[in-house]
C-alpha positions in Angstrom: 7.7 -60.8 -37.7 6.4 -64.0 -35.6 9.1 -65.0 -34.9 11.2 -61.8 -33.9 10.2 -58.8 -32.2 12.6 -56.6 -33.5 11.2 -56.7 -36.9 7.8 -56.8 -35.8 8.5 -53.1 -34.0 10.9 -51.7 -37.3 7.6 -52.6 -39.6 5.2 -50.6 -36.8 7.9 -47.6 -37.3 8.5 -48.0 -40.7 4.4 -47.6 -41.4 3.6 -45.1 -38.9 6.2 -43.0 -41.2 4.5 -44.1 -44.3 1.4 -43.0 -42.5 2.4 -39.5 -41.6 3.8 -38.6 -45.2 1.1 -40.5 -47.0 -1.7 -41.6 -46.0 -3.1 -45.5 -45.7 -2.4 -47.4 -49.2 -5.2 -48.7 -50.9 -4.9 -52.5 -51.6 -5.6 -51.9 -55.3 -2.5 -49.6 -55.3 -0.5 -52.3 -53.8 -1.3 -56.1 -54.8 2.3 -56.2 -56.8 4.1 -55.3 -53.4 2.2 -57.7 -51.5 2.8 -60.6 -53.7 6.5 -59.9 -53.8 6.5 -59.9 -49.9 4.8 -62.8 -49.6 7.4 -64.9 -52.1 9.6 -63.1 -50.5 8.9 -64.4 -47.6 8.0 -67.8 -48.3 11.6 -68.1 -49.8 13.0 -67.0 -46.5 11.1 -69.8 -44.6 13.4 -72.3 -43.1 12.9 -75.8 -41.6 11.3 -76.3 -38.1 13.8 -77.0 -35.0 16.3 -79.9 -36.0 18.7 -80.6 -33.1 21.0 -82.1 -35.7 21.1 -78.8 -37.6 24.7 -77.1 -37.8 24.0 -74.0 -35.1 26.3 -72.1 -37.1 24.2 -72.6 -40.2 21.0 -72.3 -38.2 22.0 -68.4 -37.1 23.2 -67.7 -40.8 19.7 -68.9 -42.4 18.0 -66.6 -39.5 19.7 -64.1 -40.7 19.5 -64.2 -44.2 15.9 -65.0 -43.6 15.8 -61.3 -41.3 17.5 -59.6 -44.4 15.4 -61.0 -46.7 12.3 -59.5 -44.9 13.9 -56.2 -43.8 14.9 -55.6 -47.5 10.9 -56.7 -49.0 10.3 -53.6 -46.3 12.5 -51.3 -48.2 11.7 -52.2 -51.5 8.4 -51.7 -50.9 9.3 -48.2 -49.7 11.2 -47.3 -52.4 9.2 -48.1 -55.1 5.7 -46.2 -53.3 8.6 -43.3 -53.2 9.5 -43.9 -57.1 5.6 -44.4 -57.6 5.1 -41.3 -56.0 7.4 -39.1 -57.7 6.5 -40.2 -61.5 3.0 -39.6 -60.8 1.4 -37.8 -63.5 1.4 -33.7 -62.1 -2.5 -34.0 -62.0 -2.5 -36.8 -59.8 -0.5 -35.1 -57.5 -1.9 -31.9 -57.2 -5.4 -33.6 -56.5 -4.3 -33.5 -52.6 -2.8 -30.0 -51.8 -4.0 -29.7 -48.8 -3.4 -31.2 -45.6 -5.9 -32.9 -43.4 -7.2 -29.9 -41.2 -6.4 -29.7 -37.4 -9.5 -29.8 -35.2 -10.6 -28.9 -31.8 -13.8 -30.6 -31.2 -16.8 -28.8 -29.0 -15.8 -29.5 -25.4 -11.8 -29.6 -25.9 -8.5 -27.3 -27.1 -5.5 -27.9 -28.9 -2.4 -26.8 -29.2 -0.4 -27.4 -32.5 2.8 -26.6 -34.4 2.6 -25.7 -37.8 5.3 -26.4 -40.5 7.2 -22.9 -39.9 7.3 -23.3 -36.4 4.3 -21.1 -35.9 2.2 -22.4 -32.5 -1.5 -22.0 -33.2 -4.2 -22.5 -30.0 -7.8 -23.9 -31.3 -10.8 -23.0 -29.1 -13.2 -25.5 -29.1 -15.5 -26.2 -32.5 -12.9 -24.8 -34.7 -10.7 -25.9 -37.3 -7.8 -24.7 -39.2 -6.7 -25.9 -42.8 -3.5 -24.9 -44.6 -1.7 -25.8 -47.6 1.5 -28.5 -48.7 4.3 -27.5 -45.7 4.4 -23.7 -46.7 7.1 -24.0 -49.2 5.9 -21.2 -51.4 6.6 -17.9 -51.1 3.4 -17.0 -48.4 2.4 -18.8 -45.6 -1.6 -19.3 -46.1 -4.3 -20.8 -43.5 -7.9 -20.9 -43.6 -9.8 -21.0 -40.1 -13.6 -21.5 -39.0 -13.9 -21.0 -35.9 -11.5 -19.0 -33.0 -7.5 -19.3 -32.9 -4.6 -17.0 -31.1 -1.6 -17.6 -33.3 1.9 -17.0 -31.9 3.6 -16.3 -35.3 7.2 -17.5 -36.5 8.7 -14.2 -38.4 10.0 -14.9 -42.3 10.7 -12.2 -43.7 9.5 -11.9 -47.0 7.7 -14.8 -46.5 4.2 -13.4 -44.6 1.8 -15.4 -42.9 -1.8 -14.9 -44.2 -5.1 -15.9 -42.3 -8.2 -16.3 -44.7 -11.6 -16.3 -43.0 -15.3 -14.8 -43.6 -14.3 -13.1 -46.2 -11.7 -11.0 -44.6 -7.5 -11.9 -45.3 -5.3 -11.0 -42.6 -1.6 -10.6 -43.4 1.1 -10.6 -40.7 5.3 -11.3 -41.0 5.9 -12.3 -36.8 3.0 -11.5 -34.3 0.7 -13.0 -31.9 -2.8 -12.2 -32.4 -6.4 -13.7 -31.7 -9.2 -14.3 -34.4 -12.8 -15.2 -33.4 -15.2 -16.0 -36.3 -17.5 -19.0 -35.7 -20.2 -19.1 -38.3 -22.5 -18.6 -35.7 -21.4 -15.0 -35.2 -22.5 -12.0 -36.2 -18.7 -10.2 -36.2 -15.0 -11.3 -37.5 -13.1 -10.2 -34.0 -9.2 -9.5 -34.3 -7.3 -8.8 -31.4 -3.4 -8.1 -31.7 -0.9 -8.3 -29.1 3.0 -8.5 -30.6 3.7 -7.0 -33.9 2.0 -5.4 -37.0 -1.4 -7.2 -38.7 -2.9 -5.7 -42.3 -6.8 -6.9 -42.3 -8.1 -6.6 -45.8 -11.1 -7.8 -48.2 -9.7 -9.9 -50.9 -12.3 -8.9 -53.2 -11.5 -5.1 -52.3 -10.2 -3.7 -55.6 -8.8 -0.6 -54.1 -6.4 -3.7 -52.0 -6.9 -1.1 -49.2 -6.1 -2.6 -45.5 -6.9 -1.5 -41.9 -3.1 -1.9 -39.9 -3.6 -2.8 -36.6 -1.0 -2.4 -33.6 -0.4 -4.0 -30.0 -3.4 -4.0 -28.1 -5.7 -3.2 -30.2 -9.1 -4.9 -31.5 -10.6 -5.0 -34.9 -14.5 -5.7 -34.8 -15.8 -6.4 -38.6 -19.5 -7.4 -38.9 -19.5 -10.7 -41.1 -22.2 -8.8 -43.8 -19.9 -6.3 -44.0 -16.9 -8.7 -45.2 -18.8 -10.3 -47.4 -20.6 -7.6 -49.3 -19.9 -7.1 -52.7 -20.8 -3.7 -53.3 -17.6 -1.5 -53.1 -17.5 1.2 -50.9 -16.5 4.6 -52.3 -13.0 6.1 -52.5 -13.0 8.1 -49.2 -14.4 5.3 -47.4 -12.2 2.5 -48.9 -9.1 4.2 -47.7 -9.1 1.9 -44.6 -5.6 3.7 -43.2 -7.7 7.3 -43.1 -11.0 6.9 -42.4 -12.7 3.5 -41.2 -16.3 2.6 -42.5 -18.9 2.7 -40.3 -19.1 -0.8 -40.2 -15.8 -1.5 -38.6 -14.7 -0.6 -35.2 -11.4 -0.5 -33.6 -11.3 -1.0 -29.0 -8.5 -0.8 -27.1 -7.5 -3.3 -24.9 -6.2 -3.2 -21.3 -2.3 -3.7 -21.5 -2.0 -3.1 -18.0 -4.3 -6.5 -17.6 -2.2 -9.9 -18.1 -3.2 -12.0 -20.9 -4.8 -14.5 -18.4 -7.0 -11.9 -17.2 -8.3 -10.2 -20.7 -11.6 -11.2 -22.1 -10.5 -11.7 -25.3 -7.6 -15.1 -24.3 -9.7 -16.1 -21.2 -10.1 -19.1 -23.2 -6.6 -20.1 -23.4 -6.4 -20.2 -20.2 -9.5 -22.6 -19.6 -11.7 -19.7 -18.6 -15.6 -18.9 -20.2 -15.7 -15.0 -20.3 -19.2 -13.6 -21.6 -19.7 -9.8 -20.5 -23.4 -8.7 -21.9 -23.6 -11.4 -24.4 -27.9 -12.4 -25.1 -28.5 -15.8 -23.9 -28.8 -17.2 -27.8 -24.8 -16.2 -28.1 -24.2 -17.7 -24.7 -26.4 -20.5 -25.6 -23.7 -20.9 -28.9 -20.2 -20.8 -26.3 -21.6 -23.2 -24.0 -22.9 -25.8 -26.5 -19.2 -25.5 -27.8 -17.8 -25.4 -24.3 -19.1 -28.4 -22.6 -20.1 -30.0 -26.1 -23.9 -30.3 -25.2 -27.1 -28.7 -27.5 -29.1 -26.4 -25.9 -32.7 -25.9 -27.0 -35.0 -23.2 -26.2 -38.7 -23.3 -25.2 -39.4 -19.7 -25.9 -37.6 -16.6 -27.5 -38.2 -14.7 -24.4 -35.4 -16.3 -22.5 -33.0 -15.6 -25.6 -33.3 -11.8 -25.4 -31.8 -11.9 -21.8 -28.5 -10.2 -21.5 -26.4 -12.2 -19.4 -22.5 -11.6 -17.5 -20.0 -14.0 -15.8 -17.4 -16.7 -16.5 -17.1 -20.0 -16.1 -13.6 -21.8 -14.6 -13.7 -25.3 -13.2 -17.7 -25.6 -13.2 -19.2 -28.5 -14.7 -22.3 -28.2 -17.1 -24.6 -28.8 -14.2 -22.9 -26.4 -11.8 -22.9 -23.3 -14.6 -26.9 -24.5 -15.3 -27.1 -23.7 -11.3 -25.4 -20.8 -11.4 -27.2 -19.5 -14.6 -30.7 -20.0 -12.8 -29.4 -18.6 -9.6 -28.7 -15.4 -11.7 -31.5 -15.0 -14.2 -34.6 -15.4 -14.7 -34.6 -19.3 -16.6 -35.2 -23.2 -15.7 -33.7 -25.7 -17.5 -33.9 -29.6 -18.1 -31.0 -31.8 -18.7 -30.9 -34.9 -20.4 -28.0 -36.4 -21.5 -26.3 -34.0 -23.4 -29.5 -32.0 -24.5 -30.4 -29.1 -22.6 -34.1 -27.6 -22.6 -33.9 -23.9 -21.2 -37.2 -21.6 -20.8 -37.7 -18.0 -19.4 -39.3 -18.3 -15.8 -41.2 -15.4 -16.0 
């Protein structure tokens, strides 16, 4: 690979492949293959620049010697891919998940998933799904707040798990906010049919939602485990009190409605108390706030935040209400001014 670039940049591809299906390999998993290489190598070796070498000979050493190295390159493949497939079933199954996509506080991302769904991650959340959704559902699990543009399958139907609540959908685009920080499962539809259910519901009763519509769960109810009685577990009749169902705005574009502000770089919060501001902030400009008081968390605060940096929405906050703050670094230190 010294010698010739060419190899050096098949070996970079061939690895990043290895990589991306894989994993790293761990040296104890791969001494054998390294000590082949290396005769392999070694063999391959030829003399150092002889002007009274043959030319003809010299360019059919190079490449045999190229071959030589290529091939150690597919062996090497081929028997992790053997290795791999005659791994005991218990082995395999011990990873069955992939690594979970991540949006970090203070960023988005935008991702395609196996089926060809598009999924959006607001910042501090994560999304973790199963193999490359070759069975017969398509199953995620998210922490945190994702609008999901979703591929249709039929018979094959896409499931979100999260807070306790499933929510089963065939080809739809829909938002779901549920940060462990909050109080409420949000789920907002805007194309197509959702079914929102409680797994552990033995009545397997669900709440159907349709375009433009808004499903409001609070998180103790998901989770409780005392079942609700018949009349009130027939979700398609007659809601519990619990849950609430709002209307959106169709006549509003998506880039204007509270509820995908985000996607569109925006920070919507309409009567929210400072504490949950404090929450969408810290995972908005990745910084910790910290309070001096409780006063200044009970404050019920409106607005939105576009282009402003930290410092500028501080200004604006204190402009507004009734606070100071202290920055320092990435910690802020608010207090009620009154």
């Amino acid at each position: 690979m010294r010698h010739d670039e060419e190899l050096q940049q098949q070996y970079d591809i061939l690895v990043h492949i290895w990589k991306e299906k894989h994993g790293d390999i761990k040296d104890e998993d791969n001494v054998n293959a390294r000590n082949t290489i290396s005769r392999i190598i070694n063999r391959a070796a030829i003399e150092p620049d002889d002007p009274e070498i043959d030319p003809f000979r010299e360019k059919r050493r190079r490449r045999r010697r190229n071959a030589l190295i290529l091939s150690s390159f597919i062996m090497v493949l081929a028997a992790g891919w053997f290795w791999l497939s005659n791994k005991p079933a218990t082995a395999i199954n011990k990873k069955t998940e992939q690594d979970p996509i991540v949006a970090n506080n203070g960023s988005r991302s935008r991702s395609l998933l196996p089926d060809g769904t598009i999924v959006w991650l607001n910042a501090g959340s994560k999304l973790h799904y199963e193999n490359d959704f070759n069975g017969s559902t398509r199953e995620v699990r998210l922490e945190g707040e994702a609008f999901f543009d979703v591929v249709k399958q039929p018979g094959r139907p896409f499931i979100v798990h999260t807070s306790g609540i499933d929510i089963r959908v065939l080809g739809t685009a829909f938002n779901v906010k549920s940060y462990p920080e909050d109080k409420t499962v949000e789920t907002t539809l805007y194309r197509g049919l959702v079914q929102v259910s409680r797994p552990e519901d033995i009545t397997k009763k669900s709440i159907q939602l349709r375009p433009n519509e808004k499903l409001i769960l609070p998180k103790q109810a998901a989770k409780e485990e005392e079942k609700l009685s018949d009349e009130k577990t027939d979700w398609t009749n007659q809601l519990p009190a619990s849950f609430t169902i709002t209307h959106i705005d169709s006549t509003k574009k998506e880039s204007e409605r509270l509820e995908t502000a985000w996607l569109y770089s925006r920070l919507e919060f309409r009567g929210d108390s400072f504490e949950e501001l404090a929450h969408k902030l810290e995972r908005w400009y990745n910084v910790t706030i910290v309070f001096a008081d409780e006063k200044v968390k009970q404050l019920n605060v409106t607005g939105s935040f576009e282009k402003e940096t930290v410092e500028q929405a501080f200004v604006g906050l204190k402009a507004a209400f009734p606070i100071n703050y202290k920055i320092n670094n990435r910690e802020i230190l608010v207090s009620s001014s009154q």
